[in-house]
N, C-alpha and C positions, 0 to 999 in steps of 0.2 A: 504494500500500500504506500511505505512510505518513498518507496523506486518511482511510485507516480507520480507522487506528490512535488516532491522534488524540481525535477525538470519542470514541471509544468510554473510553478513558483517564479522560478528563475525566469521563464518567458513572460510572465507577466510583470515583473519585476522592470526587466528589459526593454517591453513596450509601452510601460508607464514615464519613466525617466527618457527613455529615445525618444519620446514624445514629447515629454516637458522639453526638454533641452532642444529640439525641433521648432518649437512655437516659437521658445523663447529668443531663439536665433532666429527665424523670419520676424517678428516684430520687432526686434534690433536692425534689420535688412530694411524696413519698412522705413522707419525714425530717420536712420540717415541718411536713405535716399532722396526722403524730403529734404531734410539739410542741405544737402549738396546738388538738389533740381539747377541751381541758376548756372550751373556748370554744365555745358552742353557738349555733348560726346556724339560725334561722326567716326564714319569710317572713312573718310576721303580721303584720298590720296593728295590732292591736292590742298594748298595751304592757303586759305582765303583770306583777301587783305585789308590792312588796317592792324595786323598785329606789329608791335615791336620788337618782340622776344619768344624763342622758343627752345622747351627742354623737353629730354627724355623723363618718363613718368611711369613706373612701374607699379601693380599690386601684383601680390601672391598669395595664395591658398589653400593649404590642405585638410582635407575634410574627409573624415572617416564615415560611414555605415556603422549603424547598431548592428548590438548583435539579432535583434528579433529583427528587424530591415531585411538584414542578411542571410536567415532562415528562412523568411518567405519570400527572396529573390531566388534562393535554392529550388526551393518547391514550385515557383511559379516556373524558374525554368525547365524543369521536370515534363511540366505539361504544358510548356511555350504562351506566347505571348507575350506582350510588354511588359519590363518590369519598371513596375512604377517607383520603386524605393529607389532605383538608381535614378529616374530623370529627376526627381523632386533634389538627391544628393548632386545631383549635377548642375541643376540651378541656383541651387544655395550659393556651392561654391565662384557659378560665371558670376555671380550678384555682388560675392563678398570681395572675390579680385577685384570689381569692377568700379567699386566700393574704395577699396583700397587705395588703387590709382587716384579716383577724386581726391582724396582726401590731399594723397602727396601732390597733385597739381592743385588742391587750396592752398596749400601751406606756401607756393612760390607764387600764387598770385593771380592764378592763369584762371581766364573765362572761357575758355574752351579746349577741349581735348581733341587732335584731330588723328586720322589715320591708325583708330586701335584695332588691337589685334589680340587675339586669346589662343592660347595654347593648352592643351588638355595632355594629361598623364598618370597613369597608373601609377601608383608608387609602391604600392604595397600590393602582390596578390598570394591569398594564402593555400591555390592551388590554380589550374592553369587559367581557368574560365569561370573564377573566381574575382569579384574589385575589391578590396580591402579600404582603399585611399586614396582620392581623387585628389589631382596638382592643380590648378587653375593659375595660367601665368598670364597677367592682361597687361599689353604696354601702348604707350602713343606716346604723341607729342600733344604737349600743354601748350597753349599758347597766349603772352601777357597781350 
């Protein structure tokens, strides 16, 4: 009895806290996107004028999967279809990179971000076709 008990404990344990700690990162994602709205972020390539000054402007971030996330990404892929815990962990992360970068192009003054670009990577897998922990690298050019 108590062999059932057990595991099942821990999964619920798992999907309470991944979940707290879920919320409580997209309404932290929410606040300072407001914050940083008057900063405007393109992909162009090109550098539109009127600025004076431009810099390189990095974020970075790594973002794990719970463990209960990660048991029903198993089983869902068992029997295919989307797995929804990875796009939702995948969007945190382009948010919080993207997030990041604002932040370091407020601090040098820039009202715009131009020509960004996001890079994705595995960092951690704890078997082949397994995600452990997702990289999110976002960079551009700020511009004063």
């Amino acid at each position: 009895m108590y062999a059932l008990i057990f595991p099942i404990l821990l999964l619920i344990i798992g999907f309470v806290f991944g979940r707290m700690n879920e919320t409580k990162h997209l309404s932290s994602l929410n606040r300072r996107e407001a914050e940083l709205a008057h900063i405007t972020t393109t992909n162009l390539k090109k550098l539109p004028q009127g600025f004076s000054e431009s810099v390189l402007v990095t974020g970075n971030v790594v973002i794990s999967i719970d463990y209960f996330k990660r048991l029903m990404a198993t089983v869902r892929g068992i029997f295919g279809g989307p797995i929804q815990s990875y796009t939702i962990l995948l969007e945190r992360a382009r948010r919080e990179a993207i997030l990041r970068m604002k932040e370091e192009a407020a601090k040098s003054g820039a009202t715009m971000i131009t020509n960004i670009r996001l890079q994705t990577s595995s960092v951690f897998q704890s078997s082949k076709d397994s995600v452990g922990s997702i990289e999110v690298h976002a960079y551009g050019t700020a511009l004063k």
